[in-house]
N, C-alpha and C positions, 0 to 999 in steps of 0.2 A: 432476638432469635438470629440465630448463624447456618454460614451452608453447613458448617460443622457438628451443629447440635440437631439438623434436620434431614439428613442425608448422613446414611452407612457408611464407609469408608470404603468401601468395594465399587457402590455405585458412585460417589465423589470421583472416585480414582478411574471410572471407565468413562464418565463425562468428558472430564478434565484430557484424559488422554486423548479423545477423540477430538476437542476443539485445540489442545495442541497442535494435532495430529495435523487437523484441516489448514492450519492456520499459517504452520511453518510452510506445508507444501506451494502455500498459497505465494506465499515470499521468495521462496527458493527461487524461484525464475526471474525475481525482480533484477538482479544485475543485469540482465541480459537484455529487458527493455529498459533499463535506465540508464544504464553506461554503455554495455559496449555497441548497441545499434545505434544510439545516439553519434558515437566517436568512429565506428564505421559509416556513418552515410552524411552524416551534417558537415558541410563548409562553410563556416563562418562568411558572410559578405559574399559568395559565390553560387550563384543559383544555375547557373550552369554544370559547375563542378558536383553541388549535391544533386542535381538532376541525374546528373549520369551514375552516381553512385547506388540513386533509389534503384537506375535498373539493373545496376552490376548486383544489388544485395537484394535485389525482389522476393526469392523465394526463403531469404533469413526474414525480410519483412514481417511476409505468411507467416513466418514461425512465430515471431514477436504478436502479433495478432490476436493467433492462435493461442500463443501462451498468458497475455491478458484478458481473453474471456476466461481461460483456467482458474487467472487467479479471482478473479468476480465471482466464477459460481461458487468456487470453495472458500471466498470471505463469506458471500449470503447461509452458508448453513455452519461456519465458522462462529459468525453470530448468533447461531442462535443456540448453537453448544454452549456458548459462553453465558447467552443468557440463563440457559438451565443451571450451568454451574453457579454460577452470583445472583440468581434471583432471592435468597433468603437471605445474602449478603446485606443487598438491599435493594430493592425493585426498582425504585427513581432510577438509581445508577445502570442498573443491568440493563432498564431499556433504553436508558440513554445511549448505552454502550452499543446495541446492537443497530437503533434507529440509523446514527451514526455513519456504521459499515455498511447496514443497507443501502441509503442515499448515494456513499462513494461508488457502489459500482454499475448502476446505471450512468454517473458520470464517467466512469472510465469507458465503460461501451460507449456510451453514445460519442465521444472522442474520438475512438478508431474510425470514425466516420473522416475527417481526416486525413489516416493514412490509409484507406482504401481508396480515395481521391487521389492520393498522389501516384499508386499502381497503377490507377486506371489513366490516369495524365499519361503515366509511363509507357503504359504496352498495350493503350486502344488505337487501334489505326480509326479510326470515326474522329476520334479524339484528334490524334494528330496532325487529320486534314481541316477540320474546325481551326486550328491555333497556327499561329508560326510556333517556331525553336523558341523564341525569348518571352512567348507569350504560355506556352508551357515550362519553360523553366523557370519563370516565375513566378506561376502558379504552382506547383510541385514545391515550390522552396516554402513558400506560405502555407500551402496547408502542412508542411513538417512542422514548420514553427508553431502553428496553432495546435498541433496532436502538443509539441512537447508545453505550449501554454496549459491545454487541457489537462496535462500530468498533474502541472503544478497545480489546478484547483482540485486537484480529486487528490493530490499531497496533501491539503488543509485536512482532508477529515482524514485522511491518515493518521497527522496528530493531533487530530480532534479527540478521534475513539481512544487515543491512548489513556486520555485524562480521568476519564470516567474506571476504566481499566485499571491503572493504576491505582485510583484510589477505592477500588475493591478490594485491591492485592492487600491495601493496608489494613480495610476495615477486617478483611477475613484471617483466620487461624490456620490455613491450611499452605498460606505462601511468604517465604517471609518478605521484612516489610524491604531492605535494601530491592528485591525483585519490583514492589511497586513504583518505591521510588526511582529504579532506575527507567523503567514503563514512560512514568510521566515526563523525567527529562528527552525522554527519544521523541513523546509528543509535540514536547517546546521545539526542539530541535526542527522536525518536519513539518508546523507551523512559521518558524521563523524562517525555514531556507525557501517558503512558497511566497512569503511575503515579499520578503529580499528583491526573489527573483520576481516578480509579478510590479512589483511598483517602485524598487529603486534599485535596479539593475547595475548603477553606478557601483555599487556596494557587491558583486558579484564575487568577489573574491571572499566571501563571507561562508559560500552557500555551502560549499564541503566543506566544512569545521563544521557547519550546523547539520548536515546528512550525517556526519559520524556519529553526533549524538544520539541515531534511529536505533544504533547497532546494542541500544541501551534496551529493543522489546525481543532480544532474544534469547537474554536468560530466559524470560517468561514464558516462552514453548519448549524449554528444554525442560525446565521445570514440571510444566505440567505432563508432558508426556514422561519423564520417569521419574516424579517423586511426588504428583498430584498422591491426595488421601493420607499424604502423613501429616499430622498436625506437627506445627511447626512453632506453635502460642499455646500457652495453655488459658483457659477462658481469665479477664481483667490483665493478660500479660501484656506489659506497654511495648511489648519490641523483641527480634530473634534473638 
C-alpha cells in the first residue's frame, strides 16, 4: 500500500505543502547561524579579539538565538507533517524520519546554552568582577567553540533524517526518484562534514565540498510545496 493509493490527491498535496512549508522556513535562517555569525564574531587563535566581537555583535547574537529556537519548533511539527505524509509509504521509515528531527532539536537548544554563557561573560558586570580580562576572554572563546562543536552534533542528525527521507522519496509515486536521491547525498554530505570536523580536523579543508552537497534537500521543499499530489510513477514504474 502507497501514500498514493491511500490518501486523495487534494489532501496528499495540503500535507505535503504544509511540511514543505515548515520545513524550508525552518532552513531559511540557517546561513545566518552557520556562516555569517560565525565569520562575524570567531577569531581563529584569538580569544581576546572574538571576545570583543561577542560584544560588538551581542544583539545579532540575540537574533541568531532567537532564530534557532525558530528553526527547532518548526522542524518538531515539520516532522510530523512529514510523518503524515510517508506513513503509508512505510511506517518503519516515516518514524525513523521523524524520531530523527525530534532528537536534533533539543540538541540544538540545549547548545545555545553556550552562547547565552558567552553574553552573559560579556555584559554581566557580577560576571566581570568575579574574572579578570584573560579569564573572561577565555572563557567566552570556549563556550563559542563549544556552541559551534554542538552545531556539528545536531549536523549528524541533520544527515541522519535525510536518509530515511530520501529513501521515501523513492519508495513513493508522488516524488520523483532523482529528488530522493538527491535528499540522501545532502545527508552523506552533512554526516561527513560533522565527522571531518569533530574528529580529524586536520582534513578541514574537506568540510565545504561536503556542506554543498546539503544544497542536494532543496529541491525536496520546493517540490512538495508546488507539485506535492501529482503522481510522478504510475504504480510497478521503476523510475521518472
Amino acid at each position: 500500500m502507497t501514500a498514493a493509493e491511500t490518501l486523495a490527491p487534494a489532501e496528499r498535496a495540503r500535507i505535503a505543502r504544509r511540511a514543505g512549508l515548515l520545513y524550508m522556513l525552518a532552513c531559511i535562517p540557517a546561513p545566518f547561524v552557520m556562516v555569517y555569525l560565525p565569520r562575524r564574531v570567531f577569531v581563529a587563535a584569538d580569544a581576546s579579539a572574538t571576545t570583543e566581537r561577542i560584544r560588538a555583535a551581542a544583539e545579532l547574537i540575540r537574533i541568531g538565538v532567537a532564530t534557532e529556537v525558530w528553526n527547532c519548533v518548526l522542524i518538531v511539527f515539520a516532522a510530523f507533517a512529514l510523518y503524515r505524509l510517508f506513513e503509508e509509504v512505510d511506517v518503519g521509515l516515516a518514524s525513523l524520519l521523524a524520531v530523527l528531527m525530534w532528537v536534533a532539536a533539543p540538541i540544538q537548544l540545549l547548545n545555545l546554552v553556550f552562547t547565552l554563557a558567552t553574553l552573559l561573560l560579556t555584559s554581566s558586570a557580577p560576571v566581570a568582577r568575579a574574572f579578570t580580562k584573560e579569564q573572561i576572554d577565555a572563557l567566552a572563546y570556549l563556550f563559542w567553540r563549544l556552541h559551534a562543536h554542538g552545531i556539528q552534533v545536531a549536523q549528524i542528525f541533520w544527515g541522519l533524517w535525510l536518509f530515511p527521507w530520501g529513501m521515501l522519496a523513492l519508495r513513493s509515486r508522488f516524488i520523483p526518484r532523482w529528488i530522493g536521491t538527491a535528499v540522501i547525498v545532502a545527508g552523506c554530505g552533512y554526516v561527513l562534514a560533522s565527522m571531518i570536523a569533530l574528529t580529524a580536523p586536520r582534513f578541514g579543508a574537506i568540510v565545504p565540498f561536503a556542506l554543498a552537497l546539503g544544497a542536494g534537500e532543496l529541491p525536496m521543499g520546493i517540490w512538495l510545496i508546488s507539485r506535492a499530489g501529482i503522481p510522478t510513477r504510475k504504480p510497478g514504474a521503476g523510475g521518472h
